[in-house]
PyMOL Python script that loads the backbone (N, CA, C, O; Angstrom):
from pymol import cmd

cmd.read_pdbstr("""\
ATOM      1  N   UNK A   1       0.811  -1.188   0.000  1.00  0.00           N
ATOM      2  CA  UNK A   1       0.000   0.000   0.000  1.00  0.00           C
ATOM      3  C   UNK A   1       0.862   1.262   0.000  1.00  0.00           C
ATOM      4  O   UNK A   1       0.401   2.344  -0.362  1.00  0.00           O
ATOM      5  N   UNK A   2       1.988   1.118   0.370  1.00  0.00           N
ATOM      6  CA  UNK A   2       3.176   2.283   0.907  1.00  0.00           C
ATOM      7  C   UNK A   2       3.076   2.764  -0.578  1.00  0.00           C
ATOM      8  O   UNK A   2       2.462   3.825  -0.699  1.00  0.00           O
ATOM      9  N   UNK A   3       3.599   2.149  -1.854  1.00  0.00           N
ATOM     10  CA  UNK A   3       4.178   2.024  -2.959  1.00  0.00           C
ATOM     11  C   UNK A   3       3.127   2.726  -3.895  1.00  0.00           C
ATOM     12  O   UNK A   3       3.517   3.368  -4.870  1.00  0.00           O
ATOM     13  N   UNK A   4       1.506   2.575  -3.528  1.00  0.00           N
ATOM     14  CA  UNK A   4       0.731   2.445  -4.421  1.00  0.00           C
ATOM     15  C   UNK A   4       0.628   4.419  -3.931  1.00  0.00           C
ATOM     16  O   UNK A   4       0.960   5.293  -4.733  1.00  0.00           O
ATOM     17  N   UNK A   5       0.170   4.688  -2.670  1.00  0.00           N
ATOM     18  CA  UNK A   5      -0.107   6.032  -2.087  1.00  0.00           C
ATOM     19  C   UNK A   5       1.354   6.645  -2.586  1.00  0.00           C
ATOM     20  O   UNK A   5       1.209   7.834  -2.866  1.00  0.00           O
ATOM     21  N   UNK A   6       2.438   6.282  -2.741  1.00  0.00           N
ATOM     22  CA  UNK A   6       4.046   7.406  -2.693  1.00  0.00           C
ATOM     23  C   UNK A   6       3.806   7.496  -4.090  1.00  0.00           C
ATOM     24  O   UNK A   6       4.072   8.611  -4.539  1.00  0.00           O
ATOM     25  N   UNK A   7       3.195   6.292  -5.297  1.00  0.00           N
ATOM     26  CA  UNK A   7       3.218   6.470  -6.587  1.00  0.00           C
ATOM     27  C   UNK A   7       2.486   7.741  -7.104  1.00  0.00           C
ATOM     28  O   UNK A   7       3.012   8.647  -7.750  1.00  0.00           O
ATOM     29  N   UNK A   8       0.656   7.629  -6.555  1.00  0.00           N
ATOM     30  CA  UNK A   8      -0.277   8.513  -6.576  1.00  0.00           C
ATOM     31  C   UNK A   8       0.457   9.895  -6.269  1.00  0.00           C
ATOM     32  O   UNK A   8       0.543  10.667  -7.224  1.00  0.00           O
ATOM     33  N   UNK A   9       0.957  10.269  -5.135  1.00  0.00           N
ATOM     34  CA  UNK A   9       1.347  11.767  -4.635  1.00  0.00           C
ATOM     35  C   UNK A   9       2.619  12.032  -5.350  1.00  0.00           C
ATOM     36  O   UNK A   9       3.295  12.972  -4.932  1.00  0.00           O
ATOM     37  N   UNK A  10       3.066  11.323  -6.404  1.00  0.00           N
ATOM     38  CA  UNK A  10       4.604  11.500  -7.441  1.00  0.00           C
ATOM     39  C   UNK A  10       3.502  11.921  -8.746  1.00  0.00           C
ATOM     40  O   UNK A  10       3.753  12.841  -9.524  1.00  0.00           O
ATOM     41  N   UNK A  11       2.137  10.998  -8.834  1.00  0.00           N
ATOM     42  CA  UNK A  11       1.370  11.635 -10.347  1.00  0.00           C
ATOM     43  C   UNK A  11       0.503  12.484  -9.757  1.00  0.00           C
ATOM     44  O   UNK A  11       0.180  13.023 -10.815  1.00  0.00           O
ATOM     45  N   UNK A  12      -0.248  13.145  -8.822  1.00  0.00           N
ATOM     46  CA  UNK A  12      -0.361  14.260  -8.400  1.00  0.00           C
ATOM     47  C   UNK A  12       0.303  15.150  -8.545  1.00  0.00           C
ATOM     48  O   UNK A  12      -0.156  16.196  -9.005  1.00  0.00           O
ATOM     49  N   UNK A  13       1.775  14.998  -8.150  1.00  0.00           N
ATOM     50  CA  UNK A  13       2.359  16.172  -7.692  1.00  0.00           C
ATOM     51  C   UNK A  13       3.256  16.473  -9.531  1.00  0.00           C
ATOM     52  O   UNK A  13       4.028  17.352  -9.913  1.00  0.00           O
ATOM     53  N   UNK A  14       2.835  15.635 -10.017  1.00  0.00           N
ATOM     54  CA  UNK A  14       3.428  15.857 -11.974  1.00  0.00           C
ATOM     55  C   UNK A  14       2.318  15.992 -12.422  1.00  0.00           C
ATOM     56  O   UNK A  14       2.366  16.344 -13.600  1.00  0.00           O
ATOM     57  N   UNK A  15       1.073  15.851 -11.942  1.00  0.00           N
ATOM     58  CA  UNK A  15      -0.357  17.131 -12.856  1.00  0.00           C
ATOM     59  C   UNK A  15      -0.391  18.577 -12.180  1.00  0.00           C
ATOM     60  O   UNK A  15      -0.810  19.584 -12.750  1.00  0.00           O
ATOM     61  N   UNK A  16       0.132  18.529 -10.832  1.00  0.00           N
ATOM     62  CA  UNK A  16       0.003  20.347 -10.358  1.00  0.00           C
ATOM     63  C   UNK A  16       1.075  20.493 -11.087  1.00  0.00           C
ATOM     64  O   UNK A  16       0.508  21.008 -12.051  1.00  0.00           O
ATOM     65  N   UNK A  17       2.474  20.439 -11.484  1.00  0.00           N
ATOM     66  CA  UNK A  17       3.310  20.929 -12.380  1.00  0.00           C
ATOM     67  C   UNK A  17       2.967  21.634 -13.553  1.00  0.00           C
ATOM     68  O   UNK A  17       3.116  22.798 -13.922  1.00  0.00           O
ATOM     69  N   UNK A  18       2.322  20.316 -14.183  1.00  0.00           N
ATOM     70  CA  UNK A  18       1.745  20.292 -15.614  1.00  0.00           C
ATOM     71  C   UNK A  18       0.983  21.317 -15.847  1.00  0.00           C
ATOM     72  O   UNK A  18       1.235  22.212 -16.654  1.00  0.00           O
ATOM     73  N   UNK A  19      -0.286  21.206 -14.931  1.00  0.00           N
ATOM     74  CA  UNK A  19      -1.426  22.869 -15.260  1.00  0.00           C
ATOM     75  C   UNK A  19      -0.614  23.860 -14.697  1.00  0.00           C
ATOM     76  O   UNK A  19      -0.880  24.882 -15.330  1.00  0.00           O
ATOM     77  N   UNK A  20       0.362  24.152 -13.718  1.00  0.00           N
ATOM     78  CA  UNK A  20       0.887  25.192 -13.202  1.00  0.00           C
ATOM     79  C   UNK A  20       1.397  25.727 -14.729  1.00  0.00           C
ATOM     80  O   UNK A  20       0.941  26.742 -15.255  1.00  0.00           O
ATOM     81  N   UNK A  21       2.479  24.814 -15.373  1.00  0.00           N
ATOM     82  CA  UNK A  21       2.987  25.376 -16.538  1.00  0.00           C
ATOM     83  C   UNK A  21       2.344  26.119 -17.400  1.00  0.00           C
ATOM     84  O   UNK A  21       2.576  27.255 -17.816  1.00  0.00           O
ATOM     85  N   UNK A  22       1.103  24.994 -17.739  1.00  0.00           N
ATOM     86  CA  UNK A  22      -0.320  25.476 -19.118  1.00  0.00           C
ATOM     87  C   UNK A  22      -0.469  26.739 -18.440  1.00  0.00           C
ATOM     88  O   UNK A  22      -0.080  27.717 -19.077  1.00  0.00           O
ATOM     89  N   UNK A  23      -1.067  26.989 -16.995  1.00  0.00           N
ATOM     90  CA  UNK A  23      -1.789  28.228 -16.627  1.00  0.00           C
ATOM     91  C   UNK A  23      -0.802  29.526 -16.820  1.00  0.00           C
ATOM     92  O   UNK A  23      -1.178  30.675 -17.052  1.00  0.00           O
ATOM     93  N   UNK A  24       0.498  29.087 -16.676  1.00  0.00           N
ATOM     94  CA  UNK A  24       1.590  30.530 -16.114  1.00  0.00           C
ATOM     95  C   UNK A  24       2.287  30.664 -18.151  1.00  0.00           C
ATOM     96  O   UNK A  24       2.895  31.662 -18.538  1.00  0.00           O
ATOM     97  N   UNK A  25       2.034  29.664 -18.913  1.00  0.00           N
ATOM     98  CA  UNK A  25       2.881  29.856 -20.271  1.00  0.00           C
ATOM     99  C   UNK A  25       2.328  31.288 -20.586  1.00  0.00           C
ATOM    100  O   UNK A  25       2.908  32.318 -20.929  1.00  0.00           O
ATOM    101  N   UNK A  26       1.052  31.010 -20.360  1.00  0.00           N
ATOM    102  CA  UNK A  26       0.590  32.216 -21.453  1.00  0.00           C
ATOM    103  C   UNK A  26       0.436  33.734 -20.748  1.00  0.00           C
ATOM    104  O   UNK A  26       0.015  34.775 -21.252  1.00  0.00           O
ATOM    105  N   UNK A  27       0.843  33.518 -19.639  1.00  0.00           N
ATOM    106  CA  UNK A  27       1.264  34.901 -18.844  1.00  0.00           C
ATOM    107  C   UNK A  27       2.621  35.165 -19.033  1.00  0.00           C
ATOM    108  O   UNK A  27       2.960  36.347 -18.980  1.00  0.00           O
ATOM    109  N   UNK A  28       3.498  34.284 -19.249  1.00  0.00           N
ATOM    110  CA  UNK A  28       4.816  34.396 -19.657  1.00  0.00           C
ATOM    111  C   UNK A  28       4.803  34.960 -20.931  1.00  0.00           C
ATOM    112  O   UNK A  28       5.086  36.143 -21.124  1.00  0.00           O
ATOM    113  N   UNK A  29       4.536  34.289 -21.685  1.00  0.00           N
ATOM    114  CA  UNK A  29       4.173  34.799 -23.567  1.00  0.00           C
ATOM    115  C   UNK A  29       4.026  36.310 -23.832  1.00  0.00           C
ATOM    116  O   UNK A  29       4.503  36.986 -24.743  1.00  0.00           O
ATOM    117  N   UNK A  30       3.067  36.740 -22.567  1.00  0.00           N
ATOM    118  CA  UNK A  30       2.419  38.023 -23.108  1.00  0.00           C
ATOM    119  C   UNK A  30       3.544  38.829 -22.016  1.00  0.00           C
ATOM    120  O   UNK A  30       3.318  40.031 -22.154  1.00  0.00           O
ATOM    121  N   UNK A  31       4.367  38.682 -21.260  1.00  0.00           N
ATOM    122  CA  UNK A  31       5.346  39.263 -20.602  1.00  0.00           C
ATOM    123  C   UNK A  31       6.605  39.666 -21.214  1.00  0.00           C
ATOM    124  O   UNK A  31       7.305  40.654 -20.989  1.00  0.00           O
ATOM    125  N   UNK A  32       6.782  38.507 -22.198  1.00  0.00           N
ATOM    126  CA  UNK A  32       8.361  38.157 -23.245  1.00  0.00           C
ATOM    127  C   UNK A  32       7.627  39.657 -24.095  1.00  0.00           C
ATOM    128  O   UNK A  32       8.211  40.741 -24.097  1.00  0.00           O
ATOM    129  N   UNK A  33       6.176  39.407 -24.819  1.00  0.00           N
ATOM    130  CA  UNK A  33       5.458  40.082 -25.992  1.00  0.00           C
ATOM    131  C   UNK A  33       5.604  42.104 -25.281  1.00  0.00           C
ATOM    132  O   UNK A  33       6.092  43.131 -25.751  1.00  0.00           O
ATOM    133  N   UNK A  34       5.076  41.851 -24.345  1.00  0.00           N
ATOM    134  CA  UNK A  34       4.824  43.311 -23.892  1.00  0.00           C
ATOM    135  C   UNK A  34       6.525  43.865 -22.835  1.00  0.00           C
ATOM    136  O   UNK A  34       6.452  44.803 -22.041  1.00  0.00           O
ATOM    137  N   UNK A  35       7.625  43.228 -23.019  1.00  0.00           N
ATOM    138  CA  UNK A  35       8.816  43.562 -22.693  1.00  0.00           C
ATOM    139  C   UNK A  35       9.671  44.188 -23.930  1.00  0.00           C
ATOM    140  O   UNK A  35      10.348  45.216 -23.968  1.00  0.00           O
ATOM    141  N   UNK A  36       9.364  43.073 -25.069  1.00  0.00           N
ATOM    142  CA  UNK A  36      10.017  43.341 -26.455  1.00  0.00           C
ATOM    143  C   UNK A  36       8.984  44.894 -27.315  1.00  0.00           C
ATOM    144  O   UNK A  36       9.535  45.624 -28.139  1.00  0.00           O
ATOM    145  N   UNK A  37       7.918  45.036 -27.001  1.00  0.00           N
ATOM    146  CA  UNK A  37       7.115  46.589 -27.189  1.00  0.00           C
ATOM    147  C   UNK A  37       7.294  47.588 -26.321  1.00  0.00           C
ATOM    148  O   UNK A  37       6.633  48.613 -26.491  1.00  0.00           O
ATOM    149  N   UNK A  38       8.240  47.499 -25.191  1.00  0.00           N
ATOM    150  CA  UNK A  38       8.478  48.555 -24.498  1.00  0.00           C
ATOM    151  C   UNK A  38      10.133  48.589 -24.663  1.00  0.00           C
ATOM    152  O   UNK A  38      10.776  49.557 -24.256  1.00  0.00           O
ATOM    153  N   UNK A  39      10.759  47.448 -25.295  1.00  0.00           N
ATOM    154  CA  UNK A  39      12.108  48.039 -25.701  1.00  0.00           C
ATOM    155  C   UNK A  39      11.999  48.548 -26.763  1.00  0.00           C
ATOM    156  O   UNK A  39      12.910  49.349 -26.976  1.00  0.00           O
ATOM    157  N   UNK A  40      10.812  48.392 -28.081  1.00  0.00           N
ATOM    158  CA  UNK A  40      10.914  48.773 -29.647  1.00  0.00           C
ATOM    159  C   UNK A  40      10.916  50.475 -29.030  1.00  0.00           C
ATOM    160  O   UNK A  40      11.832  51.229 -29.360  1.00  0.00           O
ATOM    161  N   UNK A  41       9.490  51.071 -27.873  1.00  0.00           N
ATOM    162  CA  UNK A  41       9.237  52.212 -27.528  1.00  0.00           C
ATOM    163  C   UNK A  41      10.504  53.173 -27.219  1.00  0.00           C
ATOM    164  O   UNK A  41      10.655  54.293 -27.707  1.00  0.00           O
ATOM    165  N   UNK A  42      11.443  52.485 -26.258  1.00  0.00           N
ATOM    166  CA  UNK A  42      12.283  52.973 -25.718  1.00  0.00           C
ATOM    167  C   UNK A  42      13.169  53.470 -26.910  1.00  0.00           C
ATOM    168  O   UNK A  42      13.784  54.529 -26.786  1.00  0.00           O
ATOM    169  N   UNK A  43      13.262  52.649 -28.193  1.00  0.00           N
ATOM    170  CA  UNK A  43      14.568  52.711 -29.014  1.00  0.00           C
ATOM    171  C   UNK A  43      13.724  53.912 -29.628  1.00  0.00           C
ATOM    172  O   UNK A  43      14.505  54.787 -30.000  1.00  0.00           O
ATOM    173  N   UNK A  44      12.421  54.246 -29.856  1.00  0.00           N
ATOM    174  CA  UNK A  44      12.023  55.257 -30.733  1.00  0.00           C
ATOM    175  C   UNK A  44      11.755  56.349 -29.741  1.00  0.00           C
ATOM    176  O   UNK A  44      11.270  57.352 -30.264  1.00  0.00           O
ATOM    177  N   UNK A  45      11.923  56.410 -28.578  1.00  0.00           N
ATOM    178  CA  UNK A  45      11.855  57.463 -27.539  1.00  0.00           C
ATOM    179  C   UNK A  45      12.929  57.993 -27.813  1.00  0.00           C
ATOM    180  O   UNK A  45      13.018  59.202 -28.027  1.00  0.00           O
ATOM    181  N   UNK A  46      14.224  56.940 -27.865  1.00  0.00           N
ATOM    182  CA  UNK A  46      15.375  57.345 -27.645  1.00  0.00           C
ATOM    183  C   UNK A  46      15.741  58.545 -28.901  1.00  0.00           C
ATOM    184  O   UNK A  46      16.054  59.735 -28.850  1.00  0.00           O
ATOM    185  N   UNK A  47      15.556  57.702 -29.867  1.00  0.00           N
ATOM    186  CA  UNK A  47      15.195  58.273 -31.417  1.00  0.00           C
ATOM    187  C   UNK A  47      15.019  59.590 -31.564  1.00  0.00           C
ATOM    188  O   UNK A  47      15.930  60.326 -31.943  1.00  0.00           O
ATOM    189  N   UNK A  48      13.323  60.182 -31.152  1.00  0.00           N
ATOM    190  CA  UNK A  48      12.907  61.067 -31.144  1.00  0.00           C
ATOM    191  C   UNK A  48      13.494  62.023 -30.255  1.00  0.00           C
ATOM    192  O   UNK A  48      13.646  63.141 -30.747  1.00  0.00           O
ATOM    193  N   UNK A  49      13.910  61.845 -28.920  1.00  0.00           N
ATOM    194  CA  UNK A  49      14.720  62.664 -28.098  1.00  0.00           C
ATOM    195  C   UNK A  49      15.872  63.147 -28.548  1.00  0.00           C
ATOM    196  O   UNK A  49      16.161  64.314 -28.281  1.00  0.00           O
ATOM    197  N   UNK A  50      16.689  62.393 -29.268  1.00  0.00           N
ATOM    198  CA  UNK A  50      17.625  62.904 -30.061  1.00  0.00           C
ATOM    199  C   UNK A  50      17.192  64.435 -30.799  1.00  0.00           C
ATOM    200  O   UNK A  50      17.376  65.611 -30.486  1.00  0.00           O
ATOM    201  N   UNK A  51      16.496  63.707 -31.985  1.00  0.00           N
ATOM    202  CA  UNK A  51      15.842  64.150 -32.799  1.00  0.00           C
ATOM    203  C   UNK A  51      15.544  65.473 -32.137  1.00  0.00           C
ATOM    204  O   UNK A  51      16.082  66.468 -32.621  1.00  0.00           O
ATOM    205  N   UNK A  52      14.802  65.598 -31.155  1.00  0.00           N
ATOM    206  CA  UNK A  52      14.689  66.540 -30.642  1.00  0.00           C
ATOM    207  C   UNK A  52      15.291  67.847 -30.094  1.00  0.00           C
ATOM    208  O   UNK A  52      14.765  68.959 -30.041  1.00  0.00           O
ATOM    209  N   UNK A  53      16.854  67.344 -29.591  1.00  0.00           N
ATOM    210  CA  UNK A  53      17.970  67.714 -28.856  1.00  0.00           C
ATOM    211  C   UNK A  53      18.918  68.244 -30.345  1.00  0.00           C
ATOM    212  O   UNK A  53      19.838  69.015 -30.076  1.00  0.00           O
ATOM    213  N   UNK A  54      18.780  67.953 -31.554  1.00  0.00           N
ATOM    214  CA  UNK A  54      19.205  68.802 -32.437  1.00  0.00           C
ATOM    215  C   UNK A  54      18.383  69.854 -33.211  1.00  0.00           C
ATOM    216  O   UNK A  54      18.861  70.849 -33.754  1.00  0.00           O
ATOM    217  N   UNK A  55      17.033  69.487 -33.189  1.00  0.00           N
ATOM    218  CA  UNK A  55      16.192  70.468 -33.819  1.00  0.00           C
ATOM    219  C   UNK A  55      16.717  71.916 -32.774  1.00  0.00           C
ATOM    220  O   UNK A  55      17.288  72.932 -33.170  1.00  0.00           O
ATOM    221  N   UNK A  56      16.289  71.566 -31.344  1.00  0.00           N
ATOM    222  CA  UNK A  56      16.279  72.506 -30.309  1.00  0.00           C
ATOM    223  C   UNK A  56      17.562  73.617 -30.073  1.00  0.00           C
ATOM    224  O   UNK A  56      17.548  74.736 -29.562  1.00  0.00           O
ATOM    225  N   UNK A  57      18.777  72.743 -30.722  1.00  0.00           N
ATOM    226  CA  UNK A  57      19.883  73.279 -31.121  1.00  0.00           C
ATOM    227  C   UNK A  57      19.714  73.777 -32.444  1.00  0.00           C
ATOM    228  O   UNK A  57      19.962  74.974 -32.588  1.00  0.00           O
ATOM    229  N   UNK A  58      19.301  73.047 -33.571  1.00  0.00           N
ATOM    230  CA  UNK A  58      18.996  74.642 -34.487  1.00  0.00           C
ATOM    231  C   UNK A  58      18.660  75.698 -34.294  1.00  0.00           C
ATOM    232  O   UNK A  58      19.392  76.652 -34.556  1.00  0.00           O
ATOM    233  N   UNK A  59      17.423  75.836 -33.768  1.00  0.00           N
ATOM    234  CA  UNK A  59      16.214  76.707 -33.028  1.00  0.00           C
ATOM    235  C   UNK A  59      17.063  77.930 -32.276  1.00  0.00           C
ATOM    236  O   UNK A  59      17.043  79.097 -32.668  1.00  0.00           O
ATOM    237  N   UNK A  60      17.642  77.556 -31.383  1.00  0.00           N
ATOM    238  CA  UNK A  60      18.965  78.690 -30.480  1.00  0.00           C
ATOM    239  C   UNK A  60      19.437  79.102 -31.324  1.00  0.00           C
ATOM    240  O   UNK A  60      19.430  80.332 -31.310  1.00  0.00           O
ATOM    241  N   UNK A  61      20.146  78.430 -32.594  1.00  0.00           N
ATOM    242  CA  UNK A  61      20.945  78.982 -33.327  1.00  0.00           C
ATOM    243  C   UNK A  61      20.810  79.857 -34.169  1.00  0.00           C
ATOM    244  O   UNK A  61      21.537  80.802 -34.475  1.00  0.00           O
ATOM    245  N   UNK A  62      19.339  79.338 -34.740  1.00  0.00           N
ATOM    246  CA  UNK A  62      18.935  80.701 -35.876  1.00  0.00           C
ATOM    247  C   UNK A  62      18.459  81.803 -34.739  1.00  0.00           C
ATOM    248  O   UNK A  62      18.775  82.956 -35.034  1.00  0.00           O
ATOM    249  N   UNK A  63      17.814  81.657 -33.594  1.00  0.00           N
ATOM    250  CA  UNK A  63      17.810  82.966 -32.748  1.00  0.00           C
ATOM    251  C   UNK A  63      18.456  84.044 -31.955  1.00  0.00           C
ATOM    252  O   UNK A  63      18.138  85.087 -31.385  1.00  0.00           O
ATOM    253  N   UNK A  64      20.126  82.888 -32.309  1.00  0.00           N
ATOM    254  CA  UNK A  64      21.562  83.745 -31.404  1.00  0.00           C
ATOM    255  C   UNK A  64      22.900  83.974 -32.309  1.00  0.00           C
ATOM    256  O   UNK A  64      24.103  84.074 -32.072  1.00  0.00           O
ATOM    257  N   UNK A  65      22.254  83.999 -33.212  1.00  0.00           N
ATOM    258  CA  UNK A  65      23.690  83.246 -34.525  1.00  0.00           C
ATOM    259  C   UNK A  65      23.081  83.814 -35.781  1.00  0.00           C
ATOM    260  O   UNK A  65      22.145  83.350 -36.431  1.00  0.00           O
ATOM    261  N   UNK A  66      23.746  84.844 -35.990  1.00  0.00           N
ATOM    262  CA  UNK A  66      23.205  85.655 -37.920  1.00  0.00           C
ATOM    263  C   UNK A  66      24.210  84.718 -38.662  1.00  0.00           C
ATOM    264  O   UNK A  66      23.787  84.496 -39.796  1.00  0.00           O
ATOM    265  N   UNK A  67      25.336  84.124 -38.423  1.00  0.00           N
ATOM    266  CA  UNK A  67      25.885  83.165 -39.634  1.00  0.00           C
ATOM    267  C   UNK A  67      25.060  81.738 -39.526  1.00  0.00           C
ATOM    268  O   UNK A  67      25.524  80.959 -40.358  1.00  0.00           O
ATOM    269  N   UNK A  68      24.248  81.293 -38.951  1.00  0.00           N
ATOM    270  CA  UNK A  68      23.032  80.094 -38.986  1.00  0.00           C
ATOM    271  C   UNK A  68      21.905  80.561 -39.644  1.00  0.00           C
ATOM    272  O   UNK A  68      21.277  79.629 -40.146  1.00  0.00           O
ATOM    273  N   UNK A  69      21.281  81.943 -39.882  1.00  0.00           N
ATOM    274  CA  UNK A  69      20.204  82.419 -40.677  1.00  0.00           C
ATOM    275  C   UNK A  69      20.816  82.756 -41.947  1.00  0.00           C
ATOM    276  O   UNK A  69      20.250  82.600 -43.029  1.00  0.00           O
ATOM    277  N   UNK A  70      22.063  83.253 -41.784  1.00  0.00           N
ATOM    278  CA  UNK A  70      22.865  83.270 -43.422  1.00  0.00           C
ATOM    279  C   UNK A  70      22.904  82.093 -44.120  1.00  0.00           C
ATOM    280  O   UNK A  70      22.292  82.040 -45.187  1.00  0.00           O
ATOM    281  N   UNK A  71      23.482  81.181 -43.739  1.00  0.00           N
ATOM    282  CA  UNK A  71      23.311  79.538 -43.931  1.00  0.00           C
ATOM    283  C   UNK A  71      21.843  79.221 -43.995  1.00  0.00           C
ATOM    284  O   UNK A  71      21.691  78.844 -45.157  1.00  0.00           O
ATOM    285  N   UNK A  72      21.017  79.182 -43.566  1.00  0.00           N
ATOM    286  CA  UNK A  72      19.695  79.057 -44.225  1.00  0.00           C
ATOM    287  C   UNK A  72      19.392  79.603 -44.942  1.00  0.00           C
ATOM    288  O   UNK A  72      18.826  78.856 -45.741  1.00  0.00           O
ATOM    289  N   UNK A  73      19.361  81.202 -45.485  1.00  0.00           N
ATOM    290  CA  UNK A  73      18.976  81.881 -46.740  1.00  0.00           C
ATOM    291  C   UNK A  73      19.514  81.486 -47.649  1.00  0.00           C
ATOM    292  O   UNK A  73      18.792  81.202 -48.604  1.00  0.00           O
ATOM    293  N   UNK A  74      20.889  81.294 -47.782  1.00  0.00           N
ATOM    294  CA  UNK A  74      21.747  80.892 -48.586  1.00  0.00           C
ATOM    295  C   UNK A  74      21.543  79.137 -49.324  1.00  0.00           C
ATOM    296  O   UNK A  74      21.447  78.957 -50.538  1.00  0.00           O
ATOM    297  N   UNK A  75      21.513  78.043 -48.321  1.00  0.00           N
ATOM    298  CA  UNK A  75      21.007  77.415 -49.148  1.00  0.00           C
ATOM    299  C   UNK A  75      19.544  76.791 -49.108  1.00  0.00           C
ATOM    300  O   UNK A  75      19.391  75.894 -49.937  1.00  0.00           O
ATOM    301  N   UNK A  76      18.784  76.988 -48.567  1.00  0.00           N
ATOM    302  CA  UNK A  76      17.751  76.921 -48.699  1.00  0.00           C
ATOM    303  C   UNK A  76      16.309  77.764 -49.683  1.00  0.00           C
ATOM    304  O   UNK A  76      15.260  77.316 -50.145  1.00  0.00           O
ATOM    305  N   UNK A  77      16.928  79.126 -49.674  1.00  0.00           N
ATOM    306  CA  UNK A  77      16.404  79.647 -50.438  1.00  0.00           C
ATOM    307  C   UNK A  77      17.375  80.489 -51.354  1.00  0.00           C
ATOM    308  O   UNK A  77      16.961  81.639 -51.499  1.00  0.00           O
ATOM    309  N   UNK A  78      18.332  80.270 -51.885  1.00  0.00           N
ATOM    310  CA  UNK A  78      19.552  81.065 -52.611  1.00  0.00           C
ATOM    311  C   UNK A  78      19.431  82.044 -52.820  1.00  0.00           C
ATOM    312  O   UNK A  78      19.513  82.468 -53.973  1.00  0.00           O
ATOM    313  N   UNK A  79      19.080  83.126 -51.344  1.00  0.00           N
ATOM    314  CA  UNK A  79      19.614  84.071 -51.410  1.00  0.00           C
ATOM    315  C   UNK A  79      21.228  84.503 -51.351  1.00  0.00           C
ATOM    316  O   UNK A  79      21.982  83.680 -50.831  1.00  0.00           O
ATOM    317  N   UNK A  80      21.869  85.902 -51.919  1.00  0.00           N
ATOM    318  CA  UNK A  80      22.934  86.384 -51.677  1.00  0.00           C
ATOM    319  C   UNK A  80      22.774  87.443 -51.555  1.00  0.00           C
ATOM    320  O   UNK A  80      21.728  88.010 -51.872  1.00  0.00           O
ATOM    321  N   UNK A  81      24.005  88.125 -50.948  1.00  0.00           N
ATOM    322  CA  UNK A  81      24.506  89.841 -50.870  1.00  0.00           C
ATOM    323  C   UNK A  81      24.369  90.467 -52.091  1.00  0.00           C
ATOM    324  O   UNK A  81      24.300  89.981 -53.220  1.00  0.00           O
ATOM    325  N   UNK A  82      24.338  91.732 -51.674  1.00  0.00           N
ATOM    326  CA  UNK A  82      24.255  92.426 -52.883  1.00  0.00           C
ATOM    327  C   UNK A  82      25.656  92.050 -53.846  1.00  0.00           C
ATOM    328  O   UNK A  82      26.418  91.348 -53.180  1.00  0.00           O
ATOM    329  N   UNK A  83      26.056  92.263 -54.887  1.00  0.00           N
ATOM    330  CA  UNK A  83      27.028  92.136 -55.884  1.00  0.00           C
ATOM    331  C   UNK A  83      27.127  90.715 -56.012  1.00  0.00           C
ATOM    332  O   UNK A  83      27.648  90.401 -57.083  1.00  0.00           O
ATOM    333  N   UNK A  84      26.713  89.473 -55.081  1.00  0.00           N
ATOM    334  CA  UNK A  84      27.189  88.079 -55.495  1.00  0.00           C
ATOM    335  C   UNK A  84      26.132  87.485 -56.239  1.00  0.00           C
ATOM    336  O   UNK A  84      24.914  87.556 -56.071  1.00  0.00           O
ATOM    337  N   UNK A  85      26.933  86.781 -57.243  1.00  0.00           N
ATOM    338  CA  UNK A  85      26.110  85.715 -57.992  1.00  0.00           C
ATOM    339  C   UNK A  85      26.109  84.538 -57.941  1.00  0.00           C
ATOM    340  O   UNK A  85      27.253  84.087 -57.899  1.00  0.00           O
ATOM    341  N   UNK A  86      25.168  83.645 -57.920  1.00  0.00           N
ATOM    342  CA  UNK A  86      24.789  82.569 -57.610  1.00  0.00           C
ATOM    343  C   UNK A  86      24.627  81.508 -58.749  1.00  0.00           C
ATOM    344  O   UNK A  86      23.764  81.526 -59.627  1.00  0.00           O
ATOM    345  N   UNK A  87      25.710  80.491 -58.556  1.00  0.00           N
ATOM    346  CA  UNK A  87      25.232  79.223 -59.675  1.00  0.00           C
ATOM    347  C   UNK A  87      24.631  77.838 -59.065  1.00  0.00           C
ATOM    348  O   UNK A  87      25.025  77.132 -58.136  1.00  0.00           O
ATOM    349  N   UNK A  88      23.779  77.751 -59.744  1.00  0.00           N
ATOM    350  CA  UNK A  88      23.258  76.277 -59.705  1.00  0.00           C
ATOM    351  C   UNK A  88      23.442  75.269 -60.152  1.00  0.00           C
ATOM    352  O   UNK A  88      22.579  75.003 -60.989  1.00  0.00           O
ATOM    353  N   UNK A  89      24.390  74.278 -59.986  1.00  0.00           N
ATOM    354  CA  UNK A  89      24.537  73.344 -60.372  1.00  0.00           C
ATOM    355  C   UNK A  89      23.797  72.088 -60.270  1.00  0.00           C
ATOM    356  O   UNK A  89      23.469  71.654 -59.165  1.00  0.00           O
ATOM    357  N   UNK A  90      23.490  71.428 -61.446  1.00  0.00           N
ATOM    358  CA  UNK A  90      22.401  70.150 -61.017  1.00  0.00           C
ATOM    359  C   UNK A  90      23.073  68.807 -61.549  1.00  0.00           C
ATOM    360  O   UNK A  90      23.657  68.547 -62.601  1.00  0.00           O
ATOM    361  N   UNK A  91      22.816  68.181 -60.607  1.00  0.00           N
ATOM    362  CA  UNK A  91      23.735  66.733 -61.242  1.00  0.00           C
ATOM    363  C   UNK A  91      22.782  65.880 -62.043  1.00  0.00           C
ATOM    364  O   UNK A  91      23.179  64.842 -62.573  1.00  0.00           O
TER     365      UNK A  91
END
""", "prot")
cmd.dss("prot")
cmd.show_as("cartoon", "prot")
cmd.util.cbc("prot")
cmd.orient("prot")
């Protein structure tokens, strides 16, 4: 009887395993899923913060800096000084 009860509480105790696993996989799944969407976030946070941290440095520049608004007239809209002429080259 020893053999038959120690067998039972060894396949008991390998079905609470078993559903423990089934029940916790798919909380795991969506943990791996929603870890790997908050690193994609982070890399495009990171991204945009950049992004940000040089615009913000233009921005100062065309407001503290007349050779950064010269550089924008110049090539952005080809303006020049009086007497200079301007070529366009197109490849």
């Amino acid at each position: 009887m020893g053999k038959v009860l120690t067998s039972l509480v060894y396949l008991l105790l390998a079905l609470v395993l078993i559903i423990s696993g089934l029940l916790v996989l798919p909380a795991y799944r969506k943990y791996r899923q929603t870890e790997q969407e908050v690193e994609t976030l982070q890399a495009d946070l990171d991204r945009v913060k950049a992004e940000y941290l040089t615009i913000q440095q233009e921005v100062h520049d065309l407001q503290h800096n007349a050779s950064a608004v010269e550089k924008v007239a110049r090539e952005q809209y080809h303006l020049c000084r009086d007497g200079e002429v301007i070529y366009i080259y197109s490849e």
